[in-house]
C-alpha positions as CSV (number, residue, x, y, z in Angstrom):
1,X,19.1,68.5,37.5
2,X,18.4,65.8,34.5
3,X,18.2,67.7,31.2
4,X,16.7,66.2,27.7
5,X,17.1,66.9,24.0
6,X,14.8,69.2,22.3
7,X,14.3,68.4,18.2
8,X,12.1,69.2,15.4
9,X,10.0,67.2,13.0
10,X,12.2,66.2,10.8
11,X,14.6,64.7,14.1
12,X,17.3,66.9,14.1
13,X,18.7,68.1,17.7
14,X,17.6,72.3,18.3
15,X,18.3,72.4,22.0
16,X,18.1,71.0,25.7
17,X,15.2,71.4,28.3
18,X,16.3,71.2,32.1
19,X,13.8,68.8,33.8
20,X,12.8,70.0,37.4
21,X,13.8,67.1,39.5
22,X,11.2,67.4,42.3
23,X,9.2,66.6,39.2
24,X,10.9,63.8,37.4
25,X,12.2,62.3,40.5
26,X,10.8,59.1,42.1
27,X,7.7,57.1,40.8
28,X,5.3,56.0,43.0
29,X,3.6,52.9,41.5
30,X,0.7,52.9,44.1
31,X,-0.6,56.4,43.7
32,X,-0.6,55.6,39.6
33,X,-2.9,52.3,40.3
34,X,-4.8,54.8,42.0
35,X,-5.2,57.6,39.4
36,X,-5.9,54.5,36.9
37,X,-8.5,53.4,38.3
38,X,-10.6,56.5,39.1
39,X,-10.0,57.1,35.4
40,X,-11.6,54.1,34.3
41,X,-14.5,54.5,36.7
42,X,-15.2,57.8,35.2
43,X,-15.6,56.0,32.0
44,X,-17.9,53.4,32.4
45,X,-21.4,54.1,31.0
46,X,-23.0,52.7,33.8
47,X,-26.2,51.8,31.5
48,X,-26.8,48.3,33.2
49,X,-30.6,47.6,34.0
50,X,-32.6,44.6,34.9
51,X,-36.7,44.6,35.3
52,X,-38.0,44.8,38.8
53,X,-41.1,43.0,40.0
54,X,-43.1,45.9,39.2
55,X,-41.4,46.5,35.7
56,X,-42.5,43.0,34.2
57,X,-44.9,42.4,32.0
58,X,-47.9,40.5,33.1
59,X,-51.2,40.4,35.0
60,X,-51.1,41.3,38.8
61,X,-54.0,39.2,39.5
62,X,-53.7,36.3,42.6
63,X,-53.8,33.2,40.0
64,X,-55.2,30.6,42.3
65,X,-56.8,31.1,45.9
66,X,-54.3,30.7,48.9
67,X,-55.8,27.5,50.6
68,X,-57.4,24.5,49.5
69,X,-56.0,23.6,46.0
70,X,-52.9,21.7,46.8
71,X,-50.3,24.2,45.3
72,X,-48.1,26.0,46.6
73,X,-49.5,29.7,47.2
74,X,-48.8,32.4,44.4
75,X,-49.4,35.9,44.6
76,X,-48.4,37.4,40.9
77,X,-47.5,35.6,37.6
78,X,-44.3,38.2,37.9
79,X,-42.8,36.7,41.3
80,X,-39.1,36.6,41.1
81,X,-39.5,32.9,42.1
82,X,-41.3,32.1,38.4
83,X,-40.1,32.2,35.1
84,X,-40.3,35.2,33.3
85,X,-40.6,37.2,36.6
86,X,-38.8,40.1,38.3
87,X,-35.3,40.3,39.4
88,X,-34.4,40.8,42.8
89,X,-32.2,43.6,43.4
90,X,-30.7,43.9,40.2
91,X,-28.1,46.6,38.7
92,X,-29.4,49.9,37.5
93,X,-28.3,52.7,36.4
94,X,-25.7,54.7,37.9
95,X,-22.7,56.5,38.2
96,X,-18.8,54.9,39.0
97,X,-16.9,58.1,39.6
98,X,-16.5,59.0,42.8
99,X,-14.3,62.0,44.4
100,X,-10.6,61.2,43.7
101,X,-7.9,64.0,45.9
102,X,-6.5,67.1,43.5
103,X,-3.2,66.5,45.2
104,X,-2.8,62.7,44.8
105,X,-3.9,63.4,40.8
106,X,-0.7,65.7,40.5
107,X,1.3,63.3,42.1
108,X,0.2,60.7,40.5
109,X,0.9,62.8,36.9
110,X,4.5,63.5,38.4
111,X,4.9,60.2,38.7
112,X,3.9,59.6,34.9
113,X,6.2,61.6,33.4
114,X,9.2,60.5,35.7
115,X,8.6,56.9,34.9
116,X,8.0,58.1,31.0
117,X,11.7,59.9,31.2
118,X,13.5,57.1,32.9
119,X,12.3,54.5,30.5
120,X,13.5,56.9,28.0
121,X,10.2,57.4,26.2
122,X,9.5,61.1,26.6
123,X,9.9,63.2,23.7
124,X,10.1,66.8,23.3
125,X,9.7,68.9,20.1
126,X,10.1,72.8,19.7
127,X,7.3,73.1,17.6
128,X,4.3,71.4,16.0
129,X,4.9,73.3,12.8
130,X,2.9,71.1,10.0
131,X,2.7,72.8,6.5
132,X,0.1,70.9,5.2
133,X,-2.6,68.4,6.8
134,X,-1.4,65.3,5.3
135,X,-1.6,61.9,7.4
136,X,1.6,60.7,4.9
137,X,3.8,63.6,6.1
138,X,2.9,63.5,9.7
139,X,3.7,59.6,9.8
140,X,7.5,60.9,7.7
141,X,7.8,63.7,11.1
142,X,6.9,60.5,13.2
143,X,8.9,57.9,12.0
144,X,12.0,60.8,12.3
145,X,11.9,60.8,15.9
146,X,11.7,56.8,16.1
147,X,8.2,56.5,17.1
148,X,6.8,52.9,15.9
149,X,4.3,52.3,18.6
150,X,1.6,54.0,20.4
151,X,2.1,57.7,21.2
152,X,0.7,60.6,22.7
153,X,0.7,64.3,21.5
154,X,0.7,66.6,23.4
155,X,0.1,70.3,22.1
156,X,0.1,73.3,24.1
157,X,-3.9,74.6,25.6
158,X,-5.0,77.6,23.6
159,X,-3.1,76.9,20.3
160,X,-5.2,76.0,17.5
161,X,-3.2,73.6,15.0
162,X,-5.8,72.2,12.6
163,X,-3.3,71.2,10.0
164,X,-2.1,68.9,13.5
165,X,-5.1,68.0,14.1
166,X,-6.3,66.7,10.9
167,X,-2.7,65.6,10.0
168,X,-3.1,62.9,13.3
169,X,-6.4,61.7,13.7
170,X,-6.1,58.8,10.6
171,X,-2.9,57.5,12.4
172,X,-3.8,54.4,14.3
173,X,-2.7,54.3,18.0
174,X,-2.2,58.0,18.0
175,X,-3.9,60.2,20.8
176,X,-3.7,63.8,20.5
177,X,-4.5,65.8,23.7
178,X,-3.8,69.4,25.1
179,X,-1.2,70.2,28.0
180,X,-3.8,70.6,30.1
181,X,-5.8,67.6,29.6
182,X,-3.0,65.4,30.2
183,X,-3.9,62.4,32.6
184,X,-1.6,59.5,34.3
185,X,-3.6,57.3,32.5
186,X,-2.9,59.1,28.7
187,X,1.0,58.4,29.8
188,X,0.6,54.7,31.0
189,X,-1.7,53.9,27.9
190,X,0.5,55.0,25.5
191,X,4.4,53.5,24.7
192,X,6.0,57.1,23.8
193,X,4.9,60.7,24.5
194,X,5.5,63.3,22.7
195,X,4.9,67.2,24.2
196,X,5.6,70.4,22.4
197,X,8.2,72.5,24.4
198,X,5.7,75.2,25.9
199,X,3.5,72.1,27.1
200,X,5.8,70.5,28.9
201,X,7.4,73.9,29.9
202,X,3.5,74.7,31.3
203,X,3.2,71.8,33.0
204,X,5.9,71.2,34.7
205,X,6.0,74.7,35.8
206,X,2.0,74.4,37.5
207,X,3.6,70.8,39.0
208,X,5.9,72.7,40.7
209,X,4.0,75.6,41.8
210,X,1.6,73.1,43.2
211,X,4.1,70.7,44.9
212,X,5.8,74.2,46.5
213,X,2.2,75.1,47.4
214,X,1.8,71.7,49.6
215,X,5.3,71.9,51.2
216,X,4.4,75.8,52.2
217,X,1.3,74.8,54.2
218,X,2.8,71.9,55.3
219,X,5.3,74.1,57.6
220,X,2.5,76.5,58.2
221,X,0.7,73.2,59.7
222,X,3.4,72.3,61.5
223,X,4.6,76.4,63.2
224,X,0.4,76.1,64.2
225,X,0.7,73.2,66.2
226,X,4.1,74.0,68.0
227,X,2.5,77.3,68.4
228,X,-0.9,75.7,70.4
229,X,1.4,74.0,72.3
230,X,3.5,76.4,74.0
231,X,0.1,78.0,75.7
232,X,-0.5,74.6,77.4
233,X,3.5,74.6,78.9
234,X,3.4,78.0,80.5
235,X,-0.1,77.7,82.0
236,X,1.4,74.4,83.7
237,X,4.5,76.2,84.9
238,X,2.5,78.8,85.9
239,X,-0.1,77.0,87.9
240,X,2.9,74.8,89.5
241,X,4.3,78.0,90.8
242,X,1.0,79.4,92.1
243,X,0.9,75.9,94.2
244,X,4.9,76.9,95.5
């Protein structure tokens, strides 16, 4: 079991955390290309619009009769074929998300924070404590623990820290985010992440619990079809001895 340092805001070393291993194990690359992508799909506005035939300005009167002048025949001054008309089957408004597996989003989020710890970019404090909401103090807590990139913070769900919260929000490249908002993406966006001890502590326990929840009805899967098939064996040997 892989363990990492705990320390404060000022950088000194308070403690260890033992890291579950089942959850900071391998990385699968695919399944975070995945969890990336519906991300982004969730995010796009999805605002794009172009006028339809029906939507253009202009008279829908036939301009010239159909036979007998020469010219080609027209219907409406809006055709798609004329200048200033409609457009045929253009984009319009609508929604990119789509339905993305609860099971492959943990795994993906696993993945995250293994490939975080390996490249040695995971940080974990005790404690948030900030006296005072000052950006200039915040950066001082930062620049202890050798952060001079991007970063996430993470603070524990249900634990109001305005002094955090208005200490961080001035500091460019700087994310703050609760433990249970925490997506693949936050991790791959940002260089270093940095969780408060009871955030990672929470979420790597609900990793587990989920990733033991999987494994259990896998092998209840697996006893129901060996089960069905045992039926099927004795009816043959049964009927083979009725034809004895």
């Amino acid at each position: 079991m892989a363990s990492i340092d705990i320390h404060d805001l000022s950088g000194k070393k308070v403690g260890t955390l033992d890291l579950d291993d089942e959850i900071f194990g391998a990385v699968n690359e695919d399944l975070l290309w995945e969890a990336v992508k519906h991300y982004r799909a969730g995010q796009r506005a999805g605002t794009h619009k172009t006028k339809a035939r029906w939507e253009v300005s202009g008279s829908g009167k036939k301009l010239w009769k159909q036979k007998g002048t020469g010219r080609a025949r027209i219907g409406s001054i809006r055709s798609p074929l004329w200048r200033h008309g409609g457009t045929v089957h253009g984009p319009v408004p609508r929604s990119y998300d789509y339905t993305f597996p609860k099971k492959k989003l943990l795994g993906a989020l696993r993945s995250a924070l293994a490939a975080k710890f390996a490249d040695g970019k995971l940080i974990i404090v005790n404690a948030f404590d900030v006296k005072e909401p000052k950006t200039k103090e915040f950066r001082k807590a930062l620049d202890a623990l050798k952060v001079d990139s991007t970063v996430l913070v993470v603070e524990q769900a249900k634990h109001e820290n305005r002094n955090l919260e208005l200490s961080a929000r001035n500091i460019e490249g700087l994310e703050l985010v609760r433990g249970h908002e925490v997506h693949p993406y936050h991790l791959l966006r940002y260089d270093r992440a940095i969780f408060a001890q009871p955030a990672i502590e929470k979420l790597q326990l609900s990793l587990k619990k989920a990733s033991a929840k999987k494994e259990r009805k896998a092998g209840e899967g697996e006893a129901a079809k060996k089960t069905a098939r045992v039926p099927r064996r004795r009816a043959k040997h049964e009927k083979a001895a009725e034809v004895a």
